[in-house]
VOVOKOL-874967 format. One line per 3 residues: their letters; for each residue x, y, z of N, C-alpha, C. Coordinates in steps of 0.2 Angstrom, whole numbers, plus 5000, padded with zeros to 4 digits. Layout:
<nodes>
a> X:Y:Z:X:Y:Z:X:Y:Z | ...
</nodes>
This chain:
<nodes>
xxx> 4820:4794:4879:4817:4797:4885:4822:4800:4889 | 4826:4794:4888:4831:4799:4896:4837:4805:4891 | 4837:4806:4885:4839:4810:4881:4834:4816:4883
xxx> 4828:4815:4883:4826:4821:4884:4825:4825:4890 | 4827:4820:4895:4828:4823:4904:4835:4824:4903 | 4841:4822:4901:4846:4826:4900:4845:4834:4899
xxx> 4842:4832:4893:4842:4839:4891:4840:4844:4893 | 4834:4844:4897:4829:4845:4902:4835:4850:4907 | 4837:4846:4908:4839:4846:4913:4848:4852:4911
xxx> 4850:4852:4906:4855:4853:4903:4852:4861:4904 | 4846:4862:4900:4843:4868:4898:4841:4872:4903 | 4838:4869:4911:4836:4871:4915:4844:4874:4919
xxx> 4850:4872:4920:4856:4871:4921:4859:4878:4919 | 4857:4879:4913:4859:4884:4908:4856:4892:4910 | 4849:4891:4911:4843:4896:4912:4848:4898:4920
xxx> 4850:4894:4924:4849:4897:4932:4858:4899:4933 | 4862:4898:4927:4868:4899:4927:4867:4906:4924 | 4864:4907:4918:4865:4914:4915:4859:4920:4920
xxx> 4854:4916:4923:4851:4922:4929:4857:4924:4934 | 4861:4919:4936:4864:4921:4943:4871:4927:4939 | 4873:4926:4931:4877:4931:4929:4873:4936:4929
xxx> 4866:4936:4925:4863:4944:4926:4864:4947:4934 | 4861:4940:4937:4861:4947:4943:4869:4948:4944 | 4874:4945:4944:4881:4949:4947:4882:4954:4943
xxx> 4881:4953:4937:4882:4960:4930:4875:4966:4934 | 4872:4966:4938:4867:4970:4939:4872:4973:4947 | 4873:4967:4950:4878:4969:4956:4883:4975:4955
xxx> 4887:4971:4949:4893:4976:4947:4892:4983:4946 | 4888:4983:4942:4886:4991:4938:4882:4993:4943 | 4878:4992:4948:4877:4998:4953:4881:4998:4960
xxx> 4887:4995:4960:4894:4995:4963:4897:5001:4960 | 4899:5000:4954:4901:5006:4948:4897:5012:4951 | 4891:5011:4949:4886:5018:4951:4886:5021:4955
xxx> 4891:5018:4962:4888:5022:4966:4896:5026:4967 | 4901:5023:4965:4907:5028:4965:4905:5036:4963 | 4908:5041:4967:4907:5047:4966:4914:5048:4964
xxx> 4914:5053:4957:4919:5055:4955:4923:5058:4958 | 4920:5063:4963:4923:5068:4967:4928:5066:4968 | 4925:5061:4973:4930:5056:4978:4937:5054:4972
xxx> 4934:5051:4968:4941:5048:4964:4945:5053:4960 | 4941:5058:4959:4948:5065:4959:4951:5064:4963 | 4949:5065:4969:4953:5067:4975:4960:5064:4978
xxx> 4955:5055:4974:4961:5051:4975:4967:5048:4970 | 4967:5052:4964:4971:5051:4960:4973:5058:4959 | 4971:5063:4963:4975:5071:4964:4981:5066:4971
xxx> 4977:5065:4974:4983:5062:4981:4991:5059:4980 | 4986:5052:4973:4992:5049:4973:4999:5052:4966 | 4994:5057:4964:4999:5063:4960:5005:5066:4964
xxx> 5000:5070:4969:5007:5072:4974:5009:5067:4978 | 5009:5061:4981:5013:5057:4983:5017:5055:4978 | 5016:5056:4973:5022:5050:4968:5026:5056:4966
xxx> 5024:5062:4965:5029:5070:4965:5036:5067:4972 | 5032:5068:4976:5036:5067:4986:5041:5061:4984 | 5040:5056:4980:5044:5052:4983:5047:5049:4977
xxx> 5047:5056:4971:5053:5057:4965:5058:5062:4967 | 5057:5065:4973:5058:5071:4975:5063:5070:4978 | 5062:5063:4986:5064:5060:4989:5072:5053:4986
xxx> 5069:5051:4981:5070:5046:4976:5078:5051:4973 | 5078:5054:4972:5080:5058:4966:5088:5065:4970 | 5085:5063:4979:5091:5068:4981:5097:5058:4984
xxx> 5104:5063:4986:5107:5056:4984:5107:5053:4993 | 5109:5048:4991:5109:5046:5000:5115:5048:5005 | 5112:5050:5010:5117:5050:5015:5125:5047:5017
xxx> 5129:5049:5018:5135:5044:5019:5137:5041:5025 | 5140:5039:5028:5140:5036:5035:5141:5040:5041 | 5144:5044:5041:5143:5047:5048:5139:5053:5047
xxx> 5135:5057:5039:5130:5059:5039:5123:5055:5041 | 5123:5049:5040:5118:5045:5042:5117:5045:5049 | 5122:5044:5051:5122:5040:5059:5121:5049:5062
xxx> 5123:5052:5061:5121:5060:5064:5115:5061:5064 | 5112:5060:5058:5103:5061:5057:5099:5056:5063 | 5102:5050:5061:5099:5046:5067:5100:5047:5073
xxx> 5106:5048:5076:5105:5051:5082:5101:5057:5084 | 5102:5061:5081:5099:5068:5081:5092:5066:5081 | 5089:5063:5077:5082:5062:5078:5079:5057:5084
xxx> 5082:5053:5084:5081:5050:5091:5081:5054:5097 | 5086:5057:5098:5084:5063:5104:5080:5070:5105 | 5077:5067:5098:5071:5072:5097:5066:5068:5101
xxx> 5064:5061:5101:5062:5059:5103:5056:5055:5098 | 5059:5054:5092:5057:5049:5087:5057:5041:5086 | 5054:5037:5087:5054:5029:5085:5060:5028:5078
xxx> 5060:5023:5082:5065:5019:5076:5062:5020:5068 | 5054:5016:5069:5051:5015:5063:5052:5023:5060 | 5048:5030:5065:5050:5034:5058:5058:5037:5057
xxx> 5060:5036:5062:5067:5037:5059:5069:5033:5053 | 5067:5027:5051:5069:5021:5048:5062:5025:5041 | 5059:5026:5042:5053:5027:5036:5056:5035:5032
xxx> 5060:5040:5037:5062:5046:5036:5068:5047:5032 | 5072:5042:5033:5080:5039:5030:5079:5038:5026 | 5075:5032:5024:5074:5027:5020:5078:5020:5021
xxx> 5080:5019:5028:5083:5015:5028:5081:5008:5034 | 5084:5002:5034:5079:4998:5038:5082:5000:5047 | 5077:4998:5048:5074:4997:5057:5081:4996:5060
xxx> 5084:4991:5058:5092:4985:5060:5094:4990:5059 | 5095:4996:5054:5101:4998:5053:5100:5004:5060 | 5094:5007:5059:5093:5013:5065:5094:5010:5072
xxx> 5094:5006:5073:5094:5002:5080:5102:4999:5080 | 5106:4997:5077:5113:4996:5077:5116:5003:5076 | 5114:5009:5075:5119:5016:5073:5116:5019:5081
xxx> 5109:5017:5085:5109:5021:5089:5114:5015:5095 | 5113:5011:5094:5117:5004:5101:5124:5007:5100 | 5126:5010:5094:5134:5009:5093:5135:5018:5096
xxx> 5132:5021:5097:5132:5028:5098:5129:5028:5108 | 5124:5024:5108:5126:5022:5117:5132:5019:5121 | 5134:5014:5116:5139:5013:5119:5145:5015:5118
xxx> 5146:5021:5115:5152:5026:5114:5151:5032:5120 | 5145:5031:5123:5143:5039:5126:5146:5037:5132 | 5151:5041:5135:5152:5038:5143:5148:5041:5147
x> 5147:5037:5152:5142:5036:5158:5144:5040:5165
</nodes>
């Protein structure tokens, strides 16, 4: 008897594990369905020409140190933040902010 309430119960367990898969398999594919292709041209055109930009980028040589520190100065009196001067360069934030500190405190007052 209690073999068959096991089982019962195994079987019942079984039935409400493989409905809850249908419906996420039902989820998934009209998640899928609703993607417009358009869109994902557009977004695998995008990341075409971004990954072109930044072999372009990639691929010329780095600045040297008192061409660095000239760009950065220069663009800060353009009136540009650290971060894009620092994202423009390619180089970190510390370093734009120690080339501008060291360039204020050379400027006499």
């Amino acid at each position: 008897m209690n073999f068959h309430i096991g089982l019962s119960l195994l079987i019942l367990f079984q039935i409400v594990v493989d409905l809850i898969l249908i419906v996420a398999f039902i989820l998934v594919y009209r998640r899928l369905h609703l993607l417009n292709p358009k869109k994902l041209d557009q977004l695998i055109l995008l990341l075409r020409q971004n990954e072109a930009m930044v072999e372009g980028v990639l691929s010329q040589p780095p600045e040297k140190g008192e061409q660095k520190a000239d760009s950065v100065i220069q663009m800060f009196q353009q009136g540009m933040d650290m971060a894009e001067i620092s994202n423009t360069l390619g180089i970190s934030e510390a370093e734009v902010e120690l080339i501008i500190q060291k360039a204020s405190k050379g400027k006499p007052q």
